[in-house]
SEVOSE-187028 format. One record per residue (C-alpha): x, y, z; residue in one letter. Coordinates in steps of 0.5 Angstrom, whole numbers, padded with zeros to 4 digits, always signed. Example, Ala and Ser with C-alpha at 12.3 -4.5 7.8 and 13.67 -1.06 7.14 Angstrom:
<lumlos>
+0025-0009+0016A/+0027-0002+0014S/
</lumlos>
This chain:
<lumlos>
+0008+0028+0022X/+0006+0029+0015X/+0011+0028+0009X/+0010+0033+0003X/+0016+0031-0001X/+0024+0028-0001X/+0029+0030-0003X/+0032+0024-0008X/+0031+0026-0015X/+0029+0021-0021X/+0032+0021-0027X/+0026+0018-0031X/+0019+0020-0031X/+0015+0016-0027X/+0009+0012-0031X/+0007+0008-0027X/+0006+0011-0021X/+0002+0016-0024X/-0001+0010-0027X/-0004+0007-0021X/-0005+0013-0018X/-0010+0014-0024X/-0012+0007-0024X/-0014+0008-0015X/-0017+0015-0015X/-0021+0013-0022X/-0024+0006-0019X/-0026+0010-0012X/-0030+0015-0016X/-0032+0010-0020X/-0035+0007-0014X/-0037+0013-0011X/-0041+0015-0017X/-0045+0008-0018X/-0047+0008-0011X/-0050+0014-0011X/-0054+0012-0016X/-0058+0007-0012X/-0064+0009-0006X/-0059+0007-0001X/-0052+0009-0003X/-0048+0007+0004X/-0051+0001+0003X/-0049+0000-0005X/-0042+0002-0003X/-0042-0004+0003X/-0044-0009-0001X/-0039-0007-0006X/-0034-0008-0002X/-0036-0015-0001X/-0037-0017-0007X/-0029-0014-0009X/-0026-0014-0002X/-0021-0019+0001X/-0025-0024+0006X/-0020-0028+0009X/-0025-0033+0012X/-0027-0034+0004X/-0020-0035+0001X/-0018-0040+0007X/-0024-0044+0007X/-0026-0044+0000X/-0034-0043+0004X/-0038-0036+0001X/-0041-0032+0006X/-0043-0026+0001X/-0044-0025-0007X/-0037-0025-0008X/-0032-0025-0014X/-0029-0032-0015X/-0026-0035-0014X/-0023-0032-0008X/-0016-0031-0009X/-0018-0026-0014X/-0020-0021-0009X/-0013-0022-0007X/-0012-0016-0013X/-0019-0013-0014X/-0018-0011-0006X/-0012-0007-0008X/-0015-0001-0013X/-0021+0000-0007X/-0022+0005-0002X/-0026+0006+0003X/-0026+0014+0003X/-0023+0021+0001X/-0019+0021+0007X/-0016+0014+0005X/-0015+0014-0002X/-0012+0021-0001X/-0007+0018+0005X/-0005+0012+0001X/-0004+0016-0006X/+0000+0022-0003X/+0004+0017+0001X/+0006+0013-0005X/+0008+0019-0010X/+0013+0021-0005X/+0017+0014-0005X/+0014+0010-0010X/+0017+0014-0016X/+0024+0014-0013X/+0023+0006-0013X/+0020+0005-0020X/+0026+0010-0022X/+0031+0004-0020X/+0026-0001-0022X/+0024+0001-0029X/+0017+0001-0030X/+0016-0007-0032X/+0020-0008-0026X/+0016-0003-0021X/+0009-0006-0024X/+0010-0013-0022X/+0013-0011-0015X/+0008-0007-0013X/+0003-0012-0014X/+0007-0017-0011X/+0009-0013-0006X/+0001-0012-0005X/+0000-0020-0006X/+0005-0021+0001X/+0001-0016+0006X/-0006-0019+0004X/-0003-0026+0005X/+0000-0023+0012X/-0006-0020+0014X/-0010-0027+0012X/-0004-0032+0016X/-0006-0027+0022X/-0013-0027+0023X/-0015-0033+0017X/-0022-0034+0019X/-0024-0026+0020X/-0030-0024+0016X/-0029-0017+0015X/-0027-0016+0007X/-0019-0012+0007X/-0019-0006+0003X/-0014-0001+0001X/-0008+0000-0003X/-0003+0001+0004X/+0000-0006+0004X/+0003-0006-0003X/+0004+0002-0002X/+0009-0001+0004X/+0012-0005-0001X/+0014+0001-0004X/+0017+0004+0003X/+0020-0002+0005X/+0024-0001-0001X/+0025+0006-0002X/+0028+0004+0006X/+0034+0000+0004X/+0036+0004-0002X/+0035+0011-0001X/+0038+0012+0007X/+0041+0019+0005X/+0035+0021+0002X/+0032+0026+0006X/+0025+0028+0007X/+0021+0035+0009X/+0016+0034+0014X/+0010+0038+0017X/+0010+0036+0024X/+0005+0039+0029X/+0005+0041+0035X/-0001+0042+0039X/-0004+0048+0036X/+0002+0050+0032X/+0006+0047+0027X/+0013+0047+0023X/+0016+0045+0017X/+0023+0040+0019X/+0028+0036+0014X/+0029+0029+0017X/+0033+0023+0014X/+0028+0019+0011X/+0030+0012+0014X/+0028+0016+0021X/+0022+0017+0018X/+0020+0010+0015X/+0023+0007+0020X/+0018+0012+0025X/+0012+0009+0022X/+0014+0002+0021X/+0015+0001+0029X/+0008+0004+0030X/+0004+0000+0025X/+0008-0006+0028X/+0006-0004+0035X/-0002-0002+0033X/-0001-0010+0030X/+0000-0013+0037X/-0003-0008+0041X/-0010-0010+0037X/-0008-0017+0036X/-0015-0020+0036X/-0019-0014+0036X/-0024-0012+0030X/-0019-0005+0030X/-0022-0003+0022X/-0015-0003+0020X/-0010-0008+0017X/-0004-0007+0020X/-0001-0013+0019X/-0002-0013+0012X/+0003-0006+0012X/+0008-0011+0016X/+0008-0015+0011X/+0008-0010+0006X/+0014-0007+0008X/+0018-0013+0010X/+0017-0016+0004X/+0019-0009+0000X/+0026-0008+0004X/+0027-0016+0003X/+0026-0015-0005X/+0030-0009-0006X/+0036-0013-0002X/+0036-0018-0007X/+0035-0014-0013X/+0041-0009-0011X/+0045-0015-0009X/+0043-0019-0015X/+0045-0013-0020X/+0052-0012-0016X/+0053-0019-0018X/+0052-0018-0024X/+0056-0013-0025X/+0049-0008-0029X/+0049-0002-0030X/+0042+0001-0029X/+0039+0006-0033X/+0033+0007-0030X/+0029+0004-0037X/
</lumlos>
């Protein structure tokens, strides 16, 4: 299933959504272009990734197997804004248009910010307690972008979205509660998670976990917390 759009509408024009988009896609191309600058452009974009991708084992040992941005931690965010292809890039930035706009109308801009990158900060520590002396670097916007889903999750259950589903050979446009839908692909990122627990599957599932329940966690706080209080939300 591919989702193309949702139904719930935004009262406020999404700056910061666009803006990381902006910021992921122009460090991917950027990236693209400096490595083919060099005799071995595979090779450039590797090391790249090791230098600013997040290396489990050099965060929780403190020990550096590569040259690699120090201290550590940092590459907790550089590993956030990097990509590992079109198809990655694209995937993430798509899925994050379609939810993310809609939590940052809720959040404010400010607010959307620091969310994103905390939400960010909880997958990639998951993704580390997991597996904490991995040395394959965690790359990808994906954990910060489940955050987001997480939340759109909880705050948005009657929204609804239209979905291309194919079927074999052919294909159909159907309209689904969007809960169904994240609820959908939660499962399946948390059953990738235990069934290659252990193995070197090329892709952080836990990290999307984490991402997730952090997001539907901190949504629930915040909307109770305005609830208590009393606020009225504008969107500002």
């Amino acid at each position: 299933m591919i989702p193309l759009r949702d139904t719930q509408e935004i009262s406020t024009f999404p700056l910061a959504t666009i803006v990381i988009i902006a910021i992921n896609a122009g460090v991917f191309l950027i990236m693209l272009f400096q490595a083919a600058t060099f005799n071995n452009p595979g090779l450039a974009l590797n090391n790249f990734y090791l230098r600013y991708g997040l290396i489990p084992y050099q965060v929780t040992t403190g020990n550096y197997i590569v040259p690699s941005l120090r201290p550590a931690w940092l590459t907790i965010f550089s590993s956030m804004f990097l990509h590992g292809g079109f198809t990655h890039v694209i995937g993430n930035l798509w899925y994050f248009w379609i939810f993310g706009n809609n939590v940052e109308d809720y959040l404010g801009v400010k607010g959307f910010i620091i969310f994103y990158l905390l939400s960010g900060v909880a997958a990639s520590l998951t993704q580390v307690a997991i597996d904490p002396l991995s040395k394959v670097p965690i790359i990808g916007a994906s954990g910060a972008i489940a955050g987001a889903m997480g939340a759109y999750f909880y705050l948005f259950p009657r929204a609804r979205v239209k979905t291309l589903v194919f079927l074999f050979i052919f294909f159909t446009f159907i309209e689904i509660p969007a809960s169904f839908f994240l609820l959908v692909w939660f499962i399946m990122q948390l059953s990738s998670a235990f069934t290659s627990f252990g193995v070197a599957a090329g892709v952080a599932f836990w990290a999307h976990v984490g991402g997730f329940v952090f997001g539907f966690l901190a949504a629930m706080i915040i909307k109770k917390t305005k609830k208590d209080k009393g606020e009225i939300y504008y969107g500002y």
